[in-house]
N, CA, C and O atoms as a CHARMM CRD file, in Angstrom:
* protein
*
  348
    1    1 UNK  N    -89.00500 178.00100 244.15100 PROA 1      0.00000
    2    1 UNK  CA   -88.08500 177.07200 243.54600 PROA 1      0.00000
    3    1 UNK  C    -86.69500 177.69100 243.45500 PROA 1      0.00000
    4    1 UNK  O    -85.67300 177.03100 243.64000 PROA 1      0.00000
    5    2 UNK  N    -86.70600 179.04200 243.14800 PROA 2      0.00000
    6    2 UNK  CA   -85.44500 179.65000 243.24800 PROA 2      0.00000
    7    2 UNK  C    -84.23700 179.77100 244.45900 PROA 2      0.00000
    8    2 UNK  O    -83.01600 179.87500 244.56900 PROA 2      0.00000
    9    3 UNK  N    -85.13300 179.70500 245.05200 PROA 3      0.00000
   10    3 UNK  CA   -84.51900 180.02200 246.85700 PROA 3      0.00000
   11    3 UNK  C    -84.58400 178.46300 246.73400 PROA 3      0.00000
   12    3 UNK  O    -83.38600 178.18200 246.69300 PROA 3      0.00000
   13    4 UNK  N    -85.32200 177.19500 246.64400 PROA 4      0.00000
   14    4 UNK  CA   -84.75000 176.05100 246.91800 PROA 4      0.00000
   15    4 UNK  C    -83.03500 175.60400 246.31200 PROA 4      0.00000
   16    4 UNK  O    -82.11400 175.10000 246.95500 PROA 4      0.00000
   17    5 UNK  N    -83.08000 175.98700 244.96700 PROA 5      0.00000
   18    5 UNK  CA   -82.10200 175.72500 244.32300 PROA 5      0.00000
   19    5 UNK  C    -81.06500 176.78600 244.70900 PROA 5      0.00000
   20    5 UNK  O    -80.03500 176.27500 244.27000 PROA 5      0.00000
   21    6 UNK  N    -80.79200 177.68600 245.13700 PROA 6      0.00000
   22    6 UNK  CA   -79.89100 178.36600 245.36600 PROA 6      0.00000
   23    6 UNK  C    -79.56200 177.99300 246.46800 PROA 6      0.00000
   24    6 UNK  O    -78.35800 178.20900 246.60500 PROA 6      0.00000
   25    7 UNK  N    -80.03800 177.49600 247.42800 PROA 7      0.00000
   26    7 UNK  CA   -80.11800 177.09600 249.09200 PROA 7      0.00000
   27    7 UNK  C    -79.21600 175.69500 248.68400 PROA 7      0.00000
   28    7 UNK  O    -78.25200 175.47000 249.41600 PROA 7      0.00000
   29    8 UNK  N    -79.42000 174.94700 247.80000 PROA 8      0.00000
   30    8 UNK  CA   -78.74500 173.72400 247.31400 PROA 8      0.00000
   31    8 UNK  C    -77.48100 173.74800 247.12400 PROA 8      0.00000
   32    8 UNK  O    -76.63500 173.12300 247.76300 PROA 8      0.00000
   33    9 UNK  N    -77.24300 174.80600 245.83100 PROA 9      0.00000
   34    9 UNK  CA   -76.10900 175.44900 245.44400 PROA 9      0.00000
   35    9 UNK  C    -75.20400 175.68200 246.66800 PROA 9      0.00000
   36    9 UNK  O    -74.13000 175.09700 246.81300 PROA 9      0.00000
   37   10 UNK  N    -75.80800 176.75300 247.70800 PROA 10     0.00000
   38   10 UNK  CA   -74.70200 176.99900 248.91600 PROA 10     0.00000
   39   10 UNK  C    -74.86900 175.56100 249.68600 PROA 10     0.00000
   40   10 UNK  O    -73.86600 175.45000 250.39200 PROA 10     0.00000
   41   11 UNK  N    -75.35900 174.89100 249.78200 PROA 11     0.00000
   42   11 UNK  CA   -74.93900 174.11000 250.70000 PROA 11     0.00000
   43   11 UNK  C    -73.96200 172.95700 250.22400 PROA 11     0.00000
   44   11 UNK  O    -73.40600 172.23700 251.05300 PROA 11     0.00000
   45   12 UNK  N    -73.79500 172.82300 249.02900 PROA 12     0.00000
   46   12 UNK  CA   -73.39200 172.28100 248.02800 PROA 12     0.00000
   47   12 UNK  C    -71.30000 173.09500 247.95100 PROA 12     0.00000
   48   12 UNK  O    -70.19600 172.57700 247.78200 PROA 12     0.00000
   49   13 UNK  N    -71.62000 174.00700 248.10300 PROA 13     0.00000
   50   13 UNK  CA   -70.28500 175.03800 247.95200 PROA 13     0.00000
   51   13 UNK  C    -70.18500 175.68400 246.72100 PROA 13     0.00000
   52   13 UNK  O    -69.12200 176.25400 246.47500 PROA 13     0.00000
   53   14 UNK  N    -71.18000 175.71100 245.81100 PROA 14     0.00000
   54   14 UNK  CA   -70.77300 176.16700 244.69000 PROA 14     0.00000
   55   14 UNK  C    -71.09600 177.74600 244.22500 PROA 14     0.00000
   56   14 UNK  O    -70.67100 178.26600 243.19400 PROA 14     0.00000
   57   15 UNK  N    -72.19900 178.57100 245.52400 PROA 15     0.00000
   58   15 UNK  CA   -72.20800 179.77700 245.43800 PROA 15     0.00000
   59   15 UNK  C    -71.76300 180.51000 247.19100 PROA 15     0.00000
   60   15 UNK  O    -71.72100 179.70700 248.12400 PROA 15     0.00000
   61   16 UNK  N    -71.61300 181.27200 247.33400 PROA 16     0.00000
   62   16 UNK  CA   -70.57700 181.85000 248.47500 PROA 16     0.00000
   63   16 UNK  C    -72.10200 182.23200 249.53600 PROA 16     0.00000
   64   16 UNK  O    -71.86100 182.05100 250.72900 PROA 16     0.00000
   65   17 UNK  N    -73.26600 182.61700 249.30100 PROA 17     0.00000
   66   17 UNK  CA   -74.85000 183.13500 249.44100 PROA 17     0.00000
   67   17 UNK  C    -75.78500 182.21200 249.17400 PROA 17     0.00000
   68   17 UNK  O    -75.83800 181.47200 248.19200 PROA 17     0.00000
   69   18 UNK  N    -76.67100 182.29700 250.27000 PROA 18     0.00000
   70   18 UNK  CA   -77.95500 181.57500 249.93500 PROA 18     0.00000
   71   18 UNK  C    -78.91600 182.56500 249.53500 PROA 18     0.00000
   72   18 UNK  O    -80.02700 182.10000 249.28000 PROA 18     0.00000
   73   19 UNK  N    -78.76100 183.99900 249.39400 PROA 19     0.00000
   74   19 UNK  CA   -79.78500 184.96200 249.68000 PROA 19     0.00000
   75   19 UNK  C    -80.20800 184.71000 248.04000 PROA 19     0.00000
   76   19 UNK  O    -79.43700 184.19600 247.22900 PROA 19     0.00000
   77   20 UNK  N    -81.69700 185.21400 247.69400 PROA 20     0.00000
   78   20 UNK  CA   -81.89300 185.21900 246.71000 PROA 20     0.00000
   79   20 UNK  C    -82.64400 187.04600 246.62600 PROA 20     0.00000
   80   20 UNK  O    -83.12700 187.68600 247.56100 PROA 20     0.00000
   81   21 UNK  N    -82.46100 187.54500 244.89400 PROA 21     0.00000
   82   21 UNK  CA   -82.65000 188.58100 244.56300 PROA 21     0.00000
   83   21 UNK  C    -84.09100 188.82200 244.24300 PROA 21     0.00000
   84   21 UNK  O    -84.50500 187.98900 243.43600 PROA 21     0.00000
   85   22 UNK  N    -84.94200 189.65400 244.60200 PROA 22     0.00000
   86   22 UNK  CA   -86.68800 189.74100 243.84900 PROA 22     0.00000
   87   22 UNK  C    -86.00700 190.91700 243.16200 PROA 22     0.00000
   88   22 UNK  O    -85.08700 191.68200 243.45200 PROA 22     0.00000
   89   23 UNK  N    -87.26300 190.66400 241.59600 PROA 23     0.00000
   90   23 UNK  CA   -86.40000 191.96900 240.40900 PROA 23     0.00000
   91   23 UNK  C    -87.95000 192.24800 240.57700 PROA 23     0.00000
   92   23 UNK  O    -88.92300 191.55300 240.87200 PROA 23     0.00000
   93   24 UNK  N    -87.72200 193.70100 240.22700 PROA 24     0.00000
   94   24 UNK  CA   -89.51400 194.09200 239.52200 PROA 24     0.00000
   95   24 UNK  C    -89.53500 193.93000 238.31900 PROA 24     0.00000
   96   24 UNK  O    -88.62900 193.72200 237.51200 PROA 24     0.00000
   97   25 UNK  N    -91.26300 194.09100 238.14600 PROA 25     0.00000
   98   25 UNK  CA   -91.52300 193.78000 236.97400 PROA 25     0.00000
   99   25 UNK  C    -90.62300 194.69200 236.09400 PROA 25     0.00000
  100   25 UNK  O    -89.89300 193.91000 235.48600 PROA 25     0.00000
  101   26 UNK  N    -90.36700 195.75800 235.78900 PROA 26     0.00000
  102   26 UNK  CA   -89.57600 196.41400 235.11900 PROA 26     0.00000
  103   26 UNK  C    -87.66700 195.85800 234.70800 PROA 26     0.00000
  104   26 UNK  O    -87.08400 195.75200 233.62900 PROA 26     0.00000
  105   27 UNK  N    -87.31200 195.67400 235.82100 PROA 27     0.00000
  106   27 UNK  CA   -86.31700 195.06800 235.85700 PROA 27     0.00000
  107   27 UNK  C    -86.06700 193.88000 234.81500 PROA 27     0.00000
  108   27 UNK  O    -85.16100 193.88300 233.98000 PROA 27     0.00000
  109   28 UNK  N    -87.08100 192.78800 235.00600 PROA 28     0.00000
  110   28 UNK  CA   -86.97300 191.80300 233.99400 PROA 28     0.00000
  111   28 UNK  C    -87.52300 191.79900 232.92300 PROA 28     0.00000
  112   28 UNK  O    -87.66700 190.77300 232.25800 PROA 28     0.00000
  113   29 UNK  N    -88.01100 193.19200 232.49600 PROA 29     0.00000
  114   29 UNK  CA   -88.66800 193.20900 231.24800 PROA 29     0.00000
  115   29 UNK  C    -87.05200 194.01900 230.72100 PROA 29     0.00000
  116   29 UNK  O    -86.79700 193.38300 229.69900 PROA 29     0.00000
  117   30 UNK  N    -86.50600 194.50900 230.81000 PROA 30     0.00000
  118   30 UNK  CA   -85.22300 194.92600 230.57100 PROA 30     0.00000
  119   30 UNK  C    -84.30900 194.05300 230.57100 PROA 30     0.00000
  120   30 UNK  O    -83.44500 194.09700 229.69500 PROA 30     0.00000
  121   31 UNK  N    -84.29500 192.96400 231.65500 PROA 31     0.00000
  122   31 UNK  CA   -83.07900 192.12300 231.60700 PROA 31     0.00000
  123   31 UNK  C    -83.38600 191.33600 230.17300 PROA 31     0.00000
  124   31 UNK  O    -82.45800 191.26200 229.36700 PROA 31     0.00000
  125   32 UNK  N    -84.89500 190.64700 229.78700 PROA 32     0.00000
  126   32 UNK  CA   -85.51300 190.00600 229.21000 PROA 32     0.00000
  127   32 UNK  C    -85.22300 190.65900 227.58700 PROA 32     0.00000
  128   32 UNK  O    -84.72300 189.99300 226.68000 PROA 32     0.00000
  129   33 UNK  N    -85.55800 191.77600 227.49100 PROA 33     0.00000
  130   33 UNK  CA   -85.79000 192.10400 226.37200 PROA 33     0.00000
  131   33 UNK  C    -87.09200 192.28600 225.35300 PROA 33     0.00000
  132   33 UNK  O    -87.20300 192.76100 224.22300 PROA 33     0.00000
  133   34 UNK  N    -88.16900 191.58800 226.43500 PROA 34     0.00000
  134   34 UNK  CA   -89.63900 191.73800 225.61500 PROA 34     0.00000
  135   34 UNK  C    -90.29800 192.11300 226.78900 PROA 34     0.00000
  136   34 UNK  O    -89.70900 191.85600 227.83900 PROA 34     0.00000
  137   35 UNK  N    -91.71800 192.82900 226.86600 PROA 35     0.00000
  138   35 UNK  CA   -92.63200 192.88500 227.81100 PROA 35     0.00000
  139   35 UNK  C    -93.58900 191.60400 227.52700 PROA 35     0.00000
  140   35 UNK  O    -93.41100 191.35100 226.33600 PROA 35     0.00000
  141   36 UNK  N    -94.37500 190.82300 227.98100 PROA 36     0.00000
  142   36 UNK  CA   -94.54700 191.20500 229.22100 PROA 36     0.00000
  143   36 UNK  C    -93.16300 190.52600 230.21500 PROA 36     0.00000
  144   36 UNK  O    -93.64100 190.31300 231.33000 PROA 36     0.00000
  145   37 UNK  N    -92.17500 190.26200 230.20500 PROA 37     0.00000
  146   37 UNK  CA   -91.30300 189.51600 230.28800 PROA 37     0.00000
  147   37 UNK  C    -92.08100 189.30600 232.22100 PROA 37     0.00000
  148   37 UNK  O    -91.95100 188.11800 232.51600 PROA 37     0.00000
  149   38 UNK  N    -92.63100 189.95500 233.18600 PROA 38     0.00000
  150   38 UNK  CA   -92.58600 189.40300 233.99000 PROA 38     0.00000
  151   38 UNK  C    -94.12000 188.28300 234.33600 PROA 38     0.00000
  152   38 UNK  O    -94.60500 187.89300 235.39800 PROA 38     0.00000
  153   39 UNK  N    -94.41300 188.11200 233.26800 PROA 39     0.00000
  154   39 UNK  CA   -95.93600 187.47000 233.00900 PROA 39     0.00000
  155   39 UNK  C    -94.62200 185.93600 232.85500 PROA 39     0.00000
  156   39 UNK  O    -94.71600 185.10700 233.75900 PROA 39     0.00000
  157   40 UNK  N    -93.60500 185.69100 231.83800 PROA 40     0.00000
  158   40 UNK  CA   -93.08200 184.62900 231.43500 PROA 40     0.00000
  159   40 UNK  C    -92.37600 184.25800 233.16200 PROA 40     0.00000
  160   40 UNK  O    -92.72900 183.27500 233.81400 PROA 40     0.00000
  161   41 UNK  N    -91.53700 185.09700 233.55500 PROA 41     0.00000
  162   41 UNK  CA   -90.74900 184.69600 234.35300 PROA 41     0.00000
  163   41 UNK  C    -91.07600 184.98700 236.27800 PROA 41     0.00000
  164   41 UNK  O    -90.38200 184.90000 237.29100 PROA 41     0.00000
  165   42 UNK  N    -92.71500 185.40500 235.93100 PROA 42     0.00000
  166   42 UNK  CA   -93.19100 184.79200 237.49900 PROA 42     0.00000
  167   42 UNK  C    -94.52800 184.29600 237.36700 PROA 42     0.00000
  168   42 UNK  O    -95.47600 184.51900 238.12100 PROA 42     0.00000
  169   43 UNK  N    -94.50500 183.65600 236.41300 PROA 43     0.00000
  170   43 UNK  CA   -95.86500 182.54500 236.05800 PROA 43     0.00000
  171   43 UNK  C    -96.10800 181.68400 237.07000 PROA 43     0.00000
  172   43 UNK  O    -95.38500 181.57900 238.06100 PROA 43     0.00000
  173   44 UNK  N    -96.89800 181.18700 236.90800 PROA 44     0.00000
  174   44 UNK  CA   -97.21000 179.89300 238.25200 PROA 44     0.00000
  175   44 UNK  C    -98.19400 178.90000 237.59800 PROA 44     0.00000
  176   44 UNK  O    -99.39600 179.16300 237.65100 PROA 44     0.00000
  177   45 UNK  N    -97.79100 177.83900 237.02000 PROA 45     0.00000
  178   45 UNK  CA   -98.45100 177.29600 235.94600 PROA 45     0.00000
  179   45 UNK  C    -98.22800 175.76900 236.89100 PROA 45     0.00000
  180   45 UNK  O    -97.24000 175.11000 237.21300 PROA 45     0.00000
  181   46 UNK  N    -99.44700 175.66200 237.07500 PROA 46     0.00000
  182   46 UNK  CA   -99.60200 173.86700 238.05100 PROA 46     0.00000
  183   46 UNK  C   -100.41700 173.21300 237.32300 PROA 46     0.00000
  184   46 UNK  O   -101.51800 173.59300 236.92600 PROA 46     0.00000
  185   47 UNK  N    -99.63600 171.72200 237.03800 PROA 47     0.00000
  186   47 UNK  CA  -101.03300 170.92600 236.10900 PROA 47     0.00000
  187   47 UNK  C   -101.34500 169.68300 237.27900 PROA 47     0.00000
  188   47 UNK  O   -100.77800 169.54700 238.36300 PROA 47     0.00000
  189   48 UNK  N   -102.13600 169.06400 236.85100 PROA 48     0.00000
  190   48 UNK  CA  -102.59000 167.93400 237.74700 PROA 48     0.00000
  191   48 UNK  C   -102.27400 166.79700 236.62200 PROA 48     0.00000
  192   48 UNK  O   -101.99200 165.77200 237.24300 PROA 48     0.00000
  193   49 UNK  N   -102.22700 166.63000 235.62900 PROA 49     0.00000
  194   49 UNK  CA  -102.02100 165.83300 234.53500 PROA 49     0.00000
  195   49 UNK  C   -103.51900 164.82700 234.51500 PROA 49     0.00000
  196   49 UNK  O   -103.35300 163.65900 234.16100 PROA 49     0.00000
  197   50 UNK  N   -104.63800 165.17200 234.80500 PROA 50     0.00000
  198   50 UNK  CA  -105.61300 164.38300 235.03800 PROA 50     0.00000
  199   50 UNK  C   -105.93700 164.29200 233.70600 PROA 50     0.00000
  200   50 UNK  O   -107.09200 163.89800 233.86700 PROA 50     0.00000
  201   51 UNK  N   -105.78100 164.36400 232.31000 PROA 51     0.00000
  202   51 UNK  CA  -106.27600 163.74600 231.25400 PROA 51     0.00000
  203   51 UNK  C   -105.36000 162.62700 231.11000 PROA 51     0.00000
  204   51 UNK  O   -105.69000 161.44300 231.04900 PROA 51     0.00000
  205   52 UNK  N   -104.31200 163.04800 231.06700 PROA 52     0.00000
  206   52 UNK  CA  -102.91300 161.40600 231.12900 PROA 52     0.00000
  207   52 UNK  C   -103.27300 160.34200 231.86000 PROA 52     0.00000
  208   52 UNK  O   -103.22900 159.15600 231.53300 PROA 52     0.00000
  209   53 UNK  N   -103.69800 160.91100 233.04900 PROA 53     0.00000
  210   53 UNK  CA  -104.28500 159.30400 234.00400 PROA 53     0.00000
  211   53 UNK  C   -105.74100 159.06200 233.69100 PROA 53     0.00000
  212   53 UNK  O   -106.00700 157.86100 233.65100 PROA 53     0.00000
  213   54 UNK  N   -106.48600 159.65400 233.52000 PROA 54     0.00000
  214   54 UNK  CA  -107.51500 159.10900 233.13000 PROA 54     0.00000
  215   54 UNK  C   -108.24300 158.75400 231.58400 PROA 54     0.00000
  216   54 UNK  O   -109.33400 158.19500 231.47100 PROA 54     0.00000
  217   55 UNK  N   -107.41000 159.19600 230.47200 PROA 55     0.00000
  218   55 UNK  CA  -107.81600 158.82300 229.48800 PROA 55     0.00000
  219   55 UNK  C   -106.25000 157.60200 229.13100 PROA 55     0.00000
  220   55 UNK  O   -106.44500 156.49000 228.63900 PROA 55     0.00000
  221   56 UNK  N   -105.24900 157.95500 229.38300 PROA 56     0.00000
  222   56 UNK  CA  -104.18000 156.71600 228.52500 PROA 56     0.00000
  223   56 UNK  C   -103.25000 156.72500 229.94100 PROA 56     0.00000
  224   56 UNK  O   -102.06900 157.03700 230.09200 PROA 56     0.00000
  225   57 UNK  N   -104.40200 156.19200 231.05400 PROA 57     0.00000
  226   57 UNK  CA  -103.73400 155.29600 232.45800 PROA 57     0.00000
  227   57 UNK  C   -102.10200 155.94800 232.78300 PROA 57     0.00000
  228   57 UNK  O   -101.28300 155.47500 233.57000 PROA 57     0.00000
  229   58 UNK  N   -101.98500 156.85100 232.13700 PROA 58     0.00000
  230   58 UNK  CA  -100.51400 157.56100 232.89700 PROA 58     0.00000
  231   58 UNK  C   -100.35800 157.41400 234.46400 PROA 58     0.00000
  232   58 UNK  O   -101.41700 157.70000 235.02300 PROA 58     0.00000
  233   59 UNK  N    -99.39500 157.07000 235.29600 PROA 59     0.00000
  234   59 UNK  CA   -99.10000 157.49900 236.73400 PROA 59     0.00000
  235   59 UNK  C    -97.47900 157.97500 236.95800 PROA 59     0.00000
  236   59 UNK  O    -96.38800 157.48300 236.67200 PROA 59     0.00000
  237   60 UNK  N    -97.79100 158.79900 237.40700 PROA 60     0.00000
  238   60 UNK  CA   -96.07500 159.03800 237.50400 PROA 60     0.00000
  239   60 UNK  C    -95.23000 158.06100 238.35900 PROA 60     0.00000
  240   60 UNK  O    -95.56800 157.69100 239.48400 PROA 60     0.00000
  241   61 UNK  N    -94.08500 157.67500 237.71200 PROA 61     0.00000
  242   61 UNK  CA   -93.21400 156.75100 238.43600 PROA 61     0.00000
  243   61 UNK  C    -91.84600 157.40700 238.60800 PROA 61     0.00000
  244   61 UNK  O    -90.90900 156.64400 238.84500 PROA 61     0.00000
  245   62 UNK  N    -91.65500 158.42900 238.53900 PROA 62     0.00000
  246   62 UNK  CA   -90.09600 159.32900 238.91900 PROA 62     0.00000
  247   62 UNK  C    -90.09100 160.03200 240.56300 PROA 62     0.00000
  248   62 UNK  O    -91.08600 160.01900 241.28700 PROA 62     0.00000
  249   63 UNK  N    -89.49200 160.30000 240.73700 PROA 63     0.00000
  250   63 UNK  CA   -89.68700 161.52900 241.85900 PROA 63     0.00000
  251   63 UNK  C    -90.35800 162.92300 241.12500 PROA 63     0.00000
  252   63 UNK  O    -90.71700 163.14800 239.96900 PROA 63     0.00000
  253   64 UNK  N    -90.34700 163.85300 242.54200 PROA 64     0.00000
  254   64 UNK  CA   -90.87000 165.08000 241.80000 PROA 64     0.00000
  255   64 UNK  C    -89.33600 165.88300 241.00600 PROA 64     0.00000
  256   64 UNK  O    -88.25000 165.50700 240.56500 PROA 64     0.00000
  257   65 UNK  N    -90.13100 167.24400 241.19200 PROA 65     0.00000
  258   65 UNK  CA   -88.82200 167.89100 240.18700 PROA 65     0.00000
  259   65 UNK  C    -88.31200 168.40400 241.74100 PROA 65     0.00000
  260   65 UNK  O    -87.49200 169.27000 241.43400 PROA 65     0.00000
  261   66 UNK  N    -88.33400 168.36000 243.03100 PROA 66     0.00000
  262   66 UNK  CA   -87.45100 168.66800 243.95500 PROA 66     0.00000
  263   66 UNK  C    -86.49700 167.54700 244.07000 PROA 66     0.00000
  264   66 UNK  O    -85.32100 167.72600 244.38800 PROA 66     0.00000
  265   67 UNK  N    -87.03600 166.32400 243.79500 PROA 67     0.00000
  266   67 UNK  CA   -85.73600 165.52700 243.98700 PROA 67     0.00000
  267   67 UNK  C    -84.59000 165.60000 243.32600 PROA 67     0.00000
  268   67 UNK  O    -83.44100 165.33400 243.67900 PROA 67     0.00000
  269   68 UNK  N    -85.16900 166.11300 242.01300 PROA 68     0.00000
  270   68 UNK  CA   -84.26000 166.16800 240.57300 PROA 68     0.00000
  271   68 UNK  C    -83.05300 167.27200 240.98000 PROA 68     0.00000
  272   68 UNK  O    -81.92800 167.02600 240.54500 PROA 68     0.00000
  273   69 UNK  N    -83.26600 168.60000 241.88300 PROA 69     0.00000
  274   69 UNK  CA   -82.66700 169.58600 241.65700 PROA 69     0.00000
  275   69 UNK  C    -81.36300 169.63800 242.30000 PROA 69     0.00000
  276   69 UNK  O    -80.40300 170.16800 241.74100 PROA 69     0.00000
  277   70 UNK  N    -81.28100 169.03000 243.62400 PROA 70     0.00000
  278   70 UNK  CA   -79.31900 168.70400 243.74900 PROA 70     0.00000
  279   70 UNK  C    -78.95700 168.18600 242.83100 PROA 70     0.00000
  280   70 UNK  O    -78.13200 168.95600 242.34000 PROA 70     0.00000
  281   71 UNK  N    -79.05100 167.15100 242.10900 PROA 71     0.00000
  282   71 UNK  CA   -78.36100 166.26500 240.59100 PROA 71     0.00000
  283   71 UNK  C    -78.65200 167.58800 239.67000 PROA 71     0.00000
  284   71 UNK  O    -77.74300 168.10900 239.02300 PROA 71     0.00000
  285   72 UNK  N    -79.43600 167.88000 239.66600 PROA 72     0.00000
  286   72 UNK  CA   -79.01800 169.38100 238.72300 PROA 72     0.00000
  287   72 UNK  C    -78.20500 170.30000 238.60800 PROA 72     0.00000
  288   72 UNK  O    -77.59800 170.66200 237.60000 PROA 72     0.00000
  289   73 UNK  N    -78.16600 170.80600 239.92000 PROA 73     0.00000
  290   73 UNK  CA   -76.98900 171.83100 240.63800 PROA 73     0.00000
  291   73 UNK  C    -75.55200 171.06600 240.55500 PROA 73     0.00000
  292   73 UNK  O    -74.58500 171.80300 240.36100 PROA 73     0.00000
  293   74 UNK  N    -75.32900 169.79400 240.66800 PROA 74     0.00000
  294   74 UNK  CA   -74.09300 169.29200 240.16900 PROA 74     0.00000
  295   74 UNK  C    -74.25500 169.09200 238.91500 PROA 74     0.00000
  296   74 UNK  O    -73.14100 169.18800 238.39900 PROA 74     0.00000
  297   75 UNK  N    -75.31500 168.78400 237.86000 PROA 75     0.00000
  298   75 UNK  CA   -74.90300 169.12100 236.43600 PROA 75     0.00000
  299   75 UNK  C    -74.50300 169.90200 235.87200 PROA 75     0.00000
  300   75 UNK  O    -73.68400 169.72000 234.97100 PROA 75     0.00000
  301   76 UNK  N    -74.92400 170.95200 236.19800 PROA 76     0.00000
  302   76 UNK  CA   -74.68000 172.30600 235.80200 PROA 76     0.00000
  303   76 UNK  C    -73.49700 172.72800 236.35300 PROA 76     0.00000
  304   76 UNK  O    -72.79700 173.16000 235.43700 PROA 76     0.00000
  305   77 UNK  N    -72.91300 172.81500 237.46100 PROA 77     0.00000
  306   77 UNK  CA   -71.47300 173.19900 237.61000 PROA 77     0.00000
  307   77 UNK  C    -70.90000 172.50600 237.06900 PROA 77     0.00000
  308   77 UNK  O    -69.79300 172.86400 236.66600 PROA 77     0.00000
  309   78 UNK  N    -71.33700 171.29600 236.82400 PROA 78     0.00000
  310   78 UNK  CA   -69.70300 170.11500 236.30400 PROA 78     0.00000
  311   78 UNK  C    -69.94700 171.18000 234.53400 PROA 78     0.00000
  312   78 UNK  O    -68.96700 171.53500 233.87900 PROA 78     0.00000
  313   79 UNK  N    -71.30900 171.47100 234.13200 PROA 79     0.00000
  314   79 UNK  CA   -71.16300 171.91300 232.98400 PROA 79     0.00000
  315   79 UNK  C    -70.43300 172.98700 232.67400 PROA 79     0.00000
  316   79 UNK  O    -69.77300 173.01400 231.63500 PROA 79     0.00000
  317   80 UNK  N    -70.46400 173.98500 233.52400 PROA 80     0.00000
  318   80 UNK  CA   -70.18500 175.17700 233.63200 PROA 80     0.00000
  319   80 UNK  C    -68.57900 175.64000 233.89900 PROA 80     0.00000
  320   80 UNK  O    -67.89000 176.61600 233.60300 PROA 80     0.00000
  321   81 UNK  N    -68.33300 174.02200 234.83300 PROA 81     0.00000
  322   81 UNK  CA   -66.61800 174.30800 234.95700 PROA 81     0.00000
  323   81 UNK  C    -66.46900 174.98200 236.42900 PROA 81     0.00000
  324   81 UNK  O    -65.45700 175.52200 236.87300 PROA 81     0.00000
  325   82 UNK  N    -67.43400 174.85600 236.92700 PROA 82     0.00000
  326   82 UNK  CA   -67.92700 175.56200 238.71200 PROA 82     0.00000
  327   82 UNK  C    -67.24400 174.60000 239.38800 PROA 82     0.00000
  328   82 UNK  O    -67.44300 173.39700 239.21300 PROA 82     0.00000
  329   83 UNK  N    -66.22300 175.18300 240.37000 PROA 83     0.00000
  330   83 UNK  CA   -65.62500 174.63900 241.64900 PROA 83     0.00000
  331   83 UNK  C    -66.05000 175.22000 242.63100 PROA 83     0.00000
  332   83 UNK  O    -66.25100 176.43400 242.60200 PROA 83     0.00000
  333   84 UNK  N    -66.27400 174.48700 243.69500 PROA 84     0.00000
  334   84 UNK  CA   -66.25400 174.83900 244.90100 PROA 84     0.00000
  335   84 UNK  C    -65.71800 176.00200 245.69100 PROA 84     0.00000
  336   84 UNK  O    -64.59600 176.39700 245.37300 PROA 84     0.00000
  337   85 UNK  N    -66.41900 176.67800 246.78500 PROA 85     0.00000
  338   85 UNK  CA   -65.99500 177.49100 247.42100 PROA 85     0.00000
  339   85 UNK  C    -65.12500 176.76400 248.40600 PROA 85     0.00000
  340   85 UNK  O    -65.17300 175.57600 248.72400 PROA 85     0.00000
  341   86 UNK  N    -64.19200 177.86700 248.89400 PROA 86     0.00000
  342   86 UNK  CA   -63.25600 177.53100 250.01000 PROA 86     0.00000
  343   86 UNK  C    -64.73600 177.90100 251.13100 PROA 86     0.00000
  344   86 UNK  O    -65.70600 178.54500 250.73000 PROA 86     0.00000
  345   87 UNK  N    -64.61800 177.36000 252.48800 PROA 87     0.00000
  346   87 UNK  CA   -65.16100 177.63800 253.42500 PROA 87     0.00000
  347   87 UNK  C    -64.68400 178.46300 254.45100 PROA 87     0.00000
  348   87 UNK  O    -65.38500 178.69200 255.43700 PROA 87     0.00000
């Protein structure tokens, strides 16, 4: 997801790099400030939501969260005050 959204970002103009950084576990337990900090921040947590649809008829009617993430990447710069790169 990281490399999607950063790949967005540059194509977008708002970072100069598409490359993305891998930290070790050590690294982000330092950037973080708690251990296990790399248990929080390379989790991989997938639900199927199968009690929502099958006990109170839930179906999803949005896109996924990839559609969401260009409209993100322009939220967040417009939030941030982020202009564009020159090319």
């Amino acid at each position: 997801m990281s490399a999607y959204i950063t790949r967005v970002a540059y194509d977008k103009g708002y970072i100069s790099s598409d490359s993305v950084s891998e930290f070790s576990p050590e690294e982000l337990t330092q950037s973080a400030g708690h251990a296990p900090a790399s248990l929080v921040f390379g989790g991989n947590a997938r639900e199927s939501s199968i009690r929502a649809r099958k006990l109170l008829g839930w179906s999803p009617s949005r896109g996924s969260i990839w559609d969401e993430i260009p409209q993100a990447v322009e939220s967040e710069a417009a939030r941030l005050n982020v202009t564009k790169k020159e090319p």
